[in-house]
C-alpha positions as CSV (number, residue, x, y, z in Angstrom):
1,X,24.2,64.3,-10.6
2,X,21.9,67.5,-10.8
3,X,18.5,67.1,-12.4
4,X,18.6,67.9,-15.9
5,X,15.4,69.9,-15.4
6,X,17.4,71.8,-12.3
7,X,20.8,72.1,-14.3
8,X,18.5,73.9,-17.2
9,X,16.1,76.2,-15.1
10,X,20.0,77.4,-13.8
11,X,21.5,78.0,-17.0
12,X,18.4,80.3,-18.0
13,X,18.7,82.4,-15.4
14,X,22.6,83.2,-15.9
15,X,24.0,85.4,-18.0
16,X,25.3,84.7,-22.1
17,X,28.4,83.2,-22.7
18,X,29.1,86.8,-24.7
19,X,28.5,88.9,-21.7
20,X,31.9,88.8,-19.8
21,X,31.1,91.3,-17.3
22,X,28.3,89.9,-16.2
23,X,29.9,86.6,-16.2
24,X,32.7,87.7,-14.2
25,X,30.3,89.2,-11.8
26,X,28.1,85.7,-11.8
27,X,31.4,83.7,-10.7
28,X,32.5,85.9,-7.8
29,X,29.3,85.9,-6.1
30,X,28.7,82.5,-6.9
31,X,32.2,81.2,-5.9
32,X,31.9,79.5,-9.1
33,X,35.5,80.0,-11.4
34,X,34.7,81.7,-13.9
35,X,36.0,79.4,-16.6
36,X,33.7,76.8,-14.8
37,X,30.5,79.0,-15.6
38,X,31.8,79.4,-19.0
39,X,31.5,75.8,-19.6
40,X,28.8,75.4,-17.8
41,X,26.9,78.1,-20.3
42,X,27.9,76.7,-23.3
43,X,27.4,73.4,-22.3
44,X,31.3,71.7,-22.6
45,X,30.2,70.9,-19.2
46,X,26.9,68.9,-19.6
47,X,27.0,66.7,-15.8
48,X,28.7,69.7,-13.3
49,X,28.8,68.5,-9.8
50,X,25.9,69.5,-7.5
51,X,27.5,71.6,-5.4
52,X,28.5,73.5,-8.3
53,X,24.7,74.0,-9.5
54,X,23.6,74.6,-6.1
55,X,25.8,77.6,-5.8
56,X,24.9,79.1,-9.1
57,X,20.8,78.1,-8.0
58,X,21.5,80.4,-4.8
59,X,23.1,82.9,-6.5
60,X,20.6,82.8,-9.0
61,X,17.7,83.4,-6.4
62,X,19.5,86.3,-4.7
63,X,19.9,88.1,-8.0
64,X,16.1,87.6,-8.1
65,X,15.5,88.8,-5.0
């Protein structure tokens, strides 16, 4: 189980549930579905596996890059 204080410091750095471009954009360079991330956002996933976090962390920290 992700830390919750990972799983949130994650979700602030991706894009809103209302920005679907971004969103798509976010999934294929994470290798994250895209319905995934969506439930991710908005939180109808609350507990997503690890390696799903650690993909959108490192996709995350290349965006910032």
């Amino acid at each position: 189980m992700p830390s919750p204080n990972l799983l949130l410091q994650v979700r602030r750095k991706l894009p809103p549930a209302n920005a679907k471009e971004k969103l798509e954009a976010a999934a294929k360079g994470s290798g994250v579905p895209f319905h995934t991330l969506l439930k991710i956002i908005t939180g109808e996933t609350a507990n997503p596996r690890i390696k799903t976090v650690e993909k959108l962390l490192r996709w995350t920290e290349r965006q910032a890059a």
